[in-house]
Structures are given as C-alpha cells and as structure tokens.
N, C-alpha and C positions, 0 to 999 in steps of 0.2 A: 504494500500500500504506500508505502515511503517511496519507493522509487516511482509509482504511477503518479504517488502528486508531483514530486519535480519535474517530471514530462508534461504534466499538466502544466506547469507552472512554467517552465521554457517555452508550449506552445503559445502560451497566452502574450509572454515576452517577444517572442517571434510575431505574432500578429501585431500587439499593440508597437513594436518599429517598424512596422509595414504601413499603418495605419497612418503612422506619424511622419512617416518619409512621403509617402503619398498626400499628406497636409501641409507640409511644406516645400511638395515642388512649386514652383523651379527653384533652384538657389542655385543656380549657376544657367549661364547661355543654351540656348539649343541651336540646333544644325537643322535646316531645312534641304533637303538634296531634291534637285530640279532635274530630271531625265534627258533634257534638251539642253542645246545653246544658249548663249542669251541673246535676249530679242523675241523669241518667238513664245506664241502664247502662254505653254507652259512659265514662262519665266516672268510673264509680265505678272502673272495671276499669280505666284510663287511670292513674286518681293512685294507686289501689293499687301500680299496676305501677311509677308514676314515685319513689316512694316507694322501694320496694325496690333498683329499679335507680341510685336515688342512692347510698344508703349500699354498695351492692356494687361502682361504678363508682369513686366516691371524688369524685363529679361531678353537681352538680344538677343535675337532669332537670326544667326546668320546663311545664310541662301550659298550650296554649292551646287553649282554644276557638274553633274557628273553624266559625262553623253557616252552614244555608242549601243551597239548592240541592241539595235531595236527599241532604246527604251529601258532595256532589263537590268545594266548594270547599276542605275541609282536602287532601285527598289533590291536588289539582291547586296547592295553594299548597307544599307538600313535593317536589312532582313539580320545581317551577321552581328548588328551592333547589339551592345547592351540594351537590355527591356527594362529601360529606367524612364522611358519618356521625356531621353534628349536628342534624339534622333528620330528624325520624319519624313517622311518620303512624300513629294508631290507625284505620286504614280499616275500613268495613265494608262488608257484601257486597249493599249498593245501589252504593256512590260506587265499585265494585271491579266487578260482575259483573253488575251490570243498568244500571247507567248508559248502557256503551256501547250497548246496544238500546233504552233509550228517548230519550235527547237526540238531536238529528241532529247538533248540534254543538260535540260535548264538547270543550273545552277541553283535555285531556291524553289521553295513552293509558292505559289501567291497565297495559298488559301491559309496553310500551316504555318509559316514561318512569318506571316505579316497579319497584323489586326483594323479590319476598320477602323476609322477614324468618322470620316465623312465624304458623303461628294460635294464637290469647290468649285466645278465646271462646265459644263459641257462647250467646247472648241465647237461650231455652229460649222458646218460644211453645205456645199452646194454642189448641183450637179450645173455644169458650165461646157459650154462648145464654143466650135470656133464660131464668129457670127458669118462664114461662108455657107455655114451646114446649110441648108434651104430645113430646118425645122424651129418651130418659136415656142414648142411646149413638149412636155415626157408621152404625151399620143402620139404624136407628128414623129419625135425620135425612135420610137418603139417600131412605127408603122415604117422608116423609112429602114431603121437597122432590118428589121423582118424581110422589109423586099432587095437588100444587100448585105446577104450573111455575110463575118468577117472580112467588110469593105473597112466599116469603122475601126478607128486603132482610139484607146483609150489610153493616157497617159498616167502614171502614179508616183510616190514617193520611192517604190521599191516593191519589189515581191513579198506579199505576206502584210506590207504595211496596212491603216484602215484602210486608205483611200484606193489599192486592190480590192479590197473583199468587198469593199462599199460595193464596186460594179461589179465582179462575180454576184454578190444576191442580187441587184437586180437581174442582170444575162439572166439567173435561173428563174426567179419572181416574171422575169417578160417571155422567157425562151428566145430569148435572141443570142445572136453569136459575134461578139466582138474580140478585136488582136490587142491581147495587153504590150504594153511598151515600160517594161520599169526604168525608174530613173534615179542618181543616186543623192534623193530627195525632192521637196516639190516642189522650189523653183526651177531647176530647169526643166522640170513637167509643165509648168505655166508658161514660160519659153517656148517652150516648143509648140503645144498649146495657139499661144498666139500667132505663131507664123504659121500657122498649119500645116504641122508633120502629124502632129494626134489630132483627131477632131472634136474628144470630147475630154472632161476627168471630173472624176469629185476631189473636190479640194475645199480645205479651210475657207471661212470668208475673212476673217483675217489677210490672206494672202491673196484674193480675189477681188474684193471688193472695189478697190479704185481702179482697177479693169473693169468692172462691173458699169461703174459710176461711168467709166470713159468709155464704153460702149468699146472697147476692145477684146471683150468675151459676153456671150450672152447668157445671162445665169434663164435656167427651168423651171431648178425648185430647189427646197431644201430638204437635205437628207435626215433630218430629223424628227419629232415627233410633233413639232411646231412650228409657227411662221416667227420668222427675226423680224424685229420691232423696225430694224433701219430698214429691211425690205419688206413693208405688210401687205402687198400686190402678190409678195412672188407665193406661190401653194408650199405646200410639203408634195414627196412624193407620192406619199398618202394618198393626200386629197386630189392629185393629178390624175391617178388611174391604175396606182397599183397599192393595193390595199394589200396594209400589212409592212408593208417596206417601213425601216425605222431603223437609223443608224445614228450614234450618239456616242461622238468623238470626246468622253470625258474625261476628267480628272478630278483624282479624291485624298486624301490625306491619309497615310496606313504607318503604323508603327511596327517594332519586334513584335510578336508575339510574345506572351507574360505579361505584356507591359499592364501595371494596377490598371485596375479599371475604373479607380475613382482619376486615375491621371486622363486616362482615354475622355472619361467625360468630362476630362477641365476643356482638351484640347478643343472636343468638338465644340463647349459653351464657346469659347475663342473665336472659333474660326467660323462657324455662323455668326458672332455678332461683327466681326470683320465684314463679313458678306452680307451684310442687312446695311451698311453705312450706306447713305444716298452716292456720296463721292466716290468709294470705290466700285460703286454698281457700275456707276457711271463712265468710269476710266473703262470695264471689262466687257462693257455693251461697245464701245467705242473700237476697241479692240478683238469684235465677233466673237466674244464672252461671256455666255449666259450663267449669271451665278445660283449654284444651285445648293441644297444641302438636306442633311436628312441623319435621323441618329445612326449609331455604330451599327445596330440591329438591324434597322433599314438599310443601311449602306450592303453591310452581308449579304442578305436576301436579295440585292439588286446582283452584286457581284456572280451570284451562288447563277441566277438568269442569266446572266451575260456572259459568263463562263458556257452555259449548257448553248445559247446563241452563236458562239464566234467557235465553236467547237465543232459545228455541222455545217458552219460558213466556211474554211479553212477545210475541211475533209471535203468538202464537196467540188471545190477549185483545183485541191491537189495543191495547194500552196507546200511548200518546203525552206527551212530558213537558208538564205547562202551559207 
C-alpha cells in the first residue's frame, strides 16, 4: 500500500507539471515553418498570422521557410520537433493530403505524427484559358474538349501538384481527354499559358488575377466550393455544369503530435482571433485568400475527407512523385 500511494502520488506530481507547463506556455519564442518561398501565399498568410499571434501571445513567432519537396519537408521537419507547442507548421493540403498517395516513401505521417491545429486558408484557384480558345464558359470548354480529344494541353505546377489533379477530376467529372504539360512551378505554367503553348490551367488567383483584370487570360470559374468576392460574376464549377466538382487549395496550422491539448486550444483561440481582425481579412482577400477556421476536431474530420478525396484523385490519374 506504501508503494501504491507514492505512485499515486508521483502521478499526480506528473500531471499537476503538465498542467502547469501547459499554463504557462509560451515562455519562450515559437517557430512558425512556411512550406513555400517567400512571396507566395502560403507566406503572406504565415507572417500575417505570425505577426498577430506575437503581439497577442506576448511571444515572437518567428516565420521559417523551409521549401522543396512538394511541400513535405516543412510539415515533416515540425512532425520530428518537440511536442511542446513551439513548433508549427503552416501545412498545406499537398504536404497534408496528397502526399501520402503520391510518395511511396514519405518521411512522416500526416495523420500520426502531426495534430490539428486549425484551417487558416483556403488559396482560391481558377480555371483560366488562353483568351484565343473560341470558349467563354466550362459548357462551351467541355463541348469543345469532347469534339477535340487530347487537342487541348493543360498547363500545371508539376506532376502530382493540386493544380494536376484539379484537371484530372475534372477530365474524369466531364470525360474528356486532355495533354498534361508539367512545369517546374506555376509561373512558367502562366507563361506559357499566355503565349499559347497550353491552352488552359487551374491556377491560384493570386497569381492570375491581374491577367485576369488585363484580359490576358480568360478566367471560367472557380474551383472551389464558392464564388470570390473580387470576382462575384465568375460561377464555381459547381454551378457551371459539373456538379460535384470542388477543389480547395488550403492551408491549416498542425503541431507534433502529444502536443497538450490545452496548448492546441491556446493556438487555435490565437489564430482564429488573428483571422477574424477586419485588416488582416482584408490584406488575405486582396491576396486570393479566403480566411477560414474551425476547431482541432473539425479540422481532423475535414483532413480524415480530404485525405479519403485526393487519394482516388491521384490513383485514378496515375500521378507518381518524380
């Protein structure tokens, strides 16, 4: 009985410093790691976020880049840190929910080795052509690809990336047959794009849009589940004519796995009232950034779909990582 209360009495010591370490995080800086470059959306939405959440934490949040590899090595280098909740991943939803189907041998797990946080994003993409095509909407493109199988060549970021698999479901969604062209990233996709060697691609509007505005590509719709506020003329694919279609280039905030889960819910209070400020809506709309969020639970359940989605998108293409 003597030795079962000290065990007792150690667990209890064990918890109540658990309890007490997780009440006073942060006491020291955190690392936020950006999948991308800087410049490009993930990064904009990253330091916006690391920005806010310093001054509301009382704790610098500094912002690394770490690129390459599709995406995977930020989230795989956060995956290996301590689960203390000073390490955070801006992951998005290649190095999160296509990865696992295209690498044979990914480095980490998304599911097990990383924990929800929140989602922070969705990257808003568009389906865009040359404006030589002779079509002005996704009927007209569908009807024209139908009567010239594999005339159309579509342009992307790379093999396996979204802006691939975006046009493989639809080819499947319309049964039409178009030439993928990968490229190694997506502006020389919108290059090419404009001069017309591809004729069509999905791609960010971020990176489209003052083509769009300068009538040097003609956007059709948007690939996601809703119409963008700076374009509310243009449909979704949706509502154009292929029901069902719904692609949502996002990004969400994930930790180690372990990490307390009274810290997880400091992060997500954080980083939703970050994403609720009028000003930084406003920078992230400006920037083809729809800010978005939802709890740790919710975030999972979204992942847990989006996983079982981009998992029969990617087998059914035959995508393969280089």
């Amino acid at each position: 009985m003597r030795w079962a209360g000290r065990i007792l009495a150690l667990l209890a010591f064990s918890a109540a410093s658990t309890f007490a370490a997780a009440q006073a995080w942060p006491v020291k800086p955190l690392r936020l790691v950006i999948p991308f470059a800087p410049g490009g959306g993930a990064d904009i939405a990253g330091r916006l976020l690391a920005q806010e959440m310093s001054e509301s934490l009382k704790q610098s949040v500094i912002v690394e880049n770490r690129t390459g590899a599709g995406g995977t090595i930020a989230p795989d280098n956060v995956a290996k840190s301590p689960a203390d909740g000073y390490s955070v991943v801006l992951a998005h939803v290649g190095g999160i929910s296509i990865a696992p189907h295209l690498f044979k041998n990914l480095p980490y797990d998304p599911v097990k080795d990383l924990a929800p946080v929140t989602l922070v994003v969705n990257a808003l993409s568009v389906l865009v052509v040359n404006p030589a095509l002779p079509v002005h909407n996704v009927a007209e493109l569908v009807a024209y690809a139908k009567a010239n199988p594999d005339k159309l060549s579509f342009g992307s970021a790379g093999t396996g990336t979204d802006t691939h698999l975006a046009a493989e479901l639809f080819k499947s969604m319309t049964g039409t047959q178009m030439v993928h062209v990968p490229y190694k990233g997506g502006a020389p996709a919108l290059l090419d794009l404009m001069a017309g060697r591809v004729q069509l691609s999905f791609a960010s509007v971020a990176t489209t849009i003052n083509a769009i505005q300068g009538e040097k590509l003609r956007a059709l719709a948007m690939t996601g589940s809703k119409r963008f506020e700076l374009l509310p003329n243009l449909p979704t694919i949706a509502e154009a004519g292929v029901p069902g279609y719904e692609i949502n280039n996002w990004y969400g905030l994930f930790v180690p796995a372990g990490t307390p889960a009274d810290v997880i819910r400091r992060l997500n209070a954080e980083a939703i009232k970050a994403m609720q400020k009028p000003g930084v809506r406003a920078k992230l709309i400006a920037a083809g950034l729809e800010p978005s969020w939802n709890t740790p639970e919710q975030f999972g359940s979204y992942i847990k779909a989006e996983n079982t989605k981009w998992g029969k998108i990617v087998r059914d293409s035959g995508a393969k990582a280089d």
